[in-house]
C-alpha positions in Angstrom: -5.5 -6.1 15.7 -1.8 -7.4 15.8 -1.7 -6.8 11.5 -2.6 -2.9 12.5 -0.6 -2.8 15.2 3.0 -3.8 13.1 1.8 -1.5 10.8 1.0 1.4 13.0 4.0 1.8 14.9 5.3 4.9 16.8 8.7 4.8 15.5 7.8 4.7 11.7 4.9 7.4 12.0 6.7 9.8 14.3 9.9 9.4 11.7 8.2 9.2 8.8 5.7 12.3 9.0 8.3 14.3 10.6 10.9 13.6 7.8 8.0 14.5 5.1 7.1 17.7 6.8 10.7 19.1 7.5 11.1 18.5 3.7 7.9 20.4 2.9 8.8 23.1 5.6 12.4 23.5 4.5 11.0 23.3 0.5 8.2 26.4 1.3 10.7 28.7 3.9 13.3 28.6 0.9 10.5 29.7 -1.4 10.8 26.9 -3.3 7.1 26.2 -3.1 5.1 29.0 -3.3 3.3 28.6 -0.1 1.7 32.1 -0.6 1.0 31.9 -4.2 -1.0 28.8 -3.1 -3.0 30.0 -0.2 -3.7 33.2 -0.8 -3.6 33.5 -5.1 -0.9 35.2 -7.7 -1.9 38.4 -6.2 -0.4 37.4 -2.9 1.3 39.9 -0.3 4.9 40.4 1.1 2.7 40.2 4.0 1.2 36.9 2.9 4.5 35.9 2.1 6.1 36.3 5.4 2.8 34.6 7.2 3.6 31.4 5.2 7.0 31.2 5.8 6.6 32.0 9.6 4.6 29.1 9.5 6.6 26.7 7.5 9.0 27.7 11.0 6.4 26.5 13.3 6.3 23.4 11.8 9.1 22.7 10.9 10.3 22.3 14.9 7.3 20.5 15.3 8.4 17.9 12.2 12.0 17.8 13.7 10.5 16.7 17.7 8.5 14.5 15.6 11.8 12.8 13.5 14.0 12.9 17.1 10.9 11.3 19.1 11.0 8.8 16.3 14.6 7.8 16.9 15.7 8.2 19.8 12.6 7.6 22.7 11.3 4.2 22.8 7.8 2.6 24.7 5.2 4.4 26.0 6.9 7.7 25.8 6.9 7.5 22.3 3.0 6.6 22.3 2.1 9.1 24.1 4.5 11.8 22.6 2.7 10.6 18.3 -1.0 10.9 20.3 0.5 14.3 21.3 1.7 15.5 18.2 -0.8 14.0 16.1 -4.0 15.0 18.2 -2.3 18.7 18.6 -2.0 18.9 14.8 -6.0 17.6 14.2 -6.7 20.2 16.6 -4.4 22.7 14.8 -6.2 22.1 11.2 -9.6 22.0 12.9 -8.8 25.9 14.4 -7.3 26.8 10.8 -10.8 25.7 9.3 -12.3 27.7 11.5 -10.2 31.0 11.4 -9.9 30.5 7.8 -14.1 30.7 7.1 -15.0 32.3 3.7 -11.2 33.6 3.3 -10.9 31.7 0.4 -7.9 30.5 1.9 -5.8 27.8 -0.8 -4.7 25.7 2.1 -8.5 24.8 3.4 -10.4 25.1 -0.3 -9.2 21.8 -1.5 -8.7 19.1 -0.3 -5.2 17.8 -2.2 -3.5 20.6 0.2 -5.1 19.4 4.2 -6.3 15.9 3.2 -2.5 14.6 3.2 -1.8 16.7 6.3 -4.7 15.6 8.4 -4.1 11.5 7.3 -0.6 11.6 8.4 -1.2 13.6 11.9 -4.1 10.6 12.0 -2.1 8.0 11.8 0.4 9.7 14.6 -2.6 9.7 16.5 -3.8 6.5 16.0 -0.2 4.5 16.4 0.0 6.2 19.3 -3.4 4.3 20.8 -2.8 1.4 19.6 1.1 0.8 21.7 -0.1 3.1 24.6 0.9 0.0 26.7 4.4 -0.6 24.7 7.1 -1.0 27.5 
């Protein structure tokens, strides 16, 4: 359990993840990666559009608590703040799924695009278990 453990640590997850997905969110609110092309097809709306980018937003202040809980809260705080933000983003996908049903929706069709996603809020959850009793 200790091998996990130094692997699985708060500080690394809650940095880590947040840094990628501030990246991703800046990369798709700057249109850089068509978000909308990718979820919703070439044919995609202004309305579509806007959608995506609204929630590249979300996320993104969600990626940058996750990068400041990283750095700058230590212990059990930061245990229970990664099982926060990892089980509220497991939740998240698992409502998405749901709302998304037979949309054809690019985000929840395959697996390259929520498979990444739902490993890394995973292991925010799970380092977040294992140091629950960090000091």
């Amino acid at each position: 359990m200790d091998a996990i453990k130094q692997y699985m640590k708060p500080k690394w997850w809650l940095t880590g993840v947040g840094g990628i997905f501030t990246i991703f969110m800046l990369l798709t609110y700057a249109e850089v990666m068509n978000a909308a092309e990718t979820g919703w097809g070439a044919d995609y709306t202004a309305n579509d559009a806007f959608y995506e980018k609204a929630w590249a937003a979300t996320y993104l202040t969600i990626a940058i608590i996750s990068v400041v809980s990283g750095q700058f809260v230590e212990g059990r705080p930061q245990a229970i703040l990664a099982m926060t933000i990892g089980g509220c983003n497991i939740l998240n996908f698992i409502m998405v799924f749901i709302a998304a049903g037979d949309l054809e929706y690019g985000f929840t069709e395959d697996a390259v695009n929520w498979a990444p996603p739902m490993v890394m809020a995973t292991g925010l959850l799970l380092s977040g278990i294992l140091h629950l009793e960090d000091e």
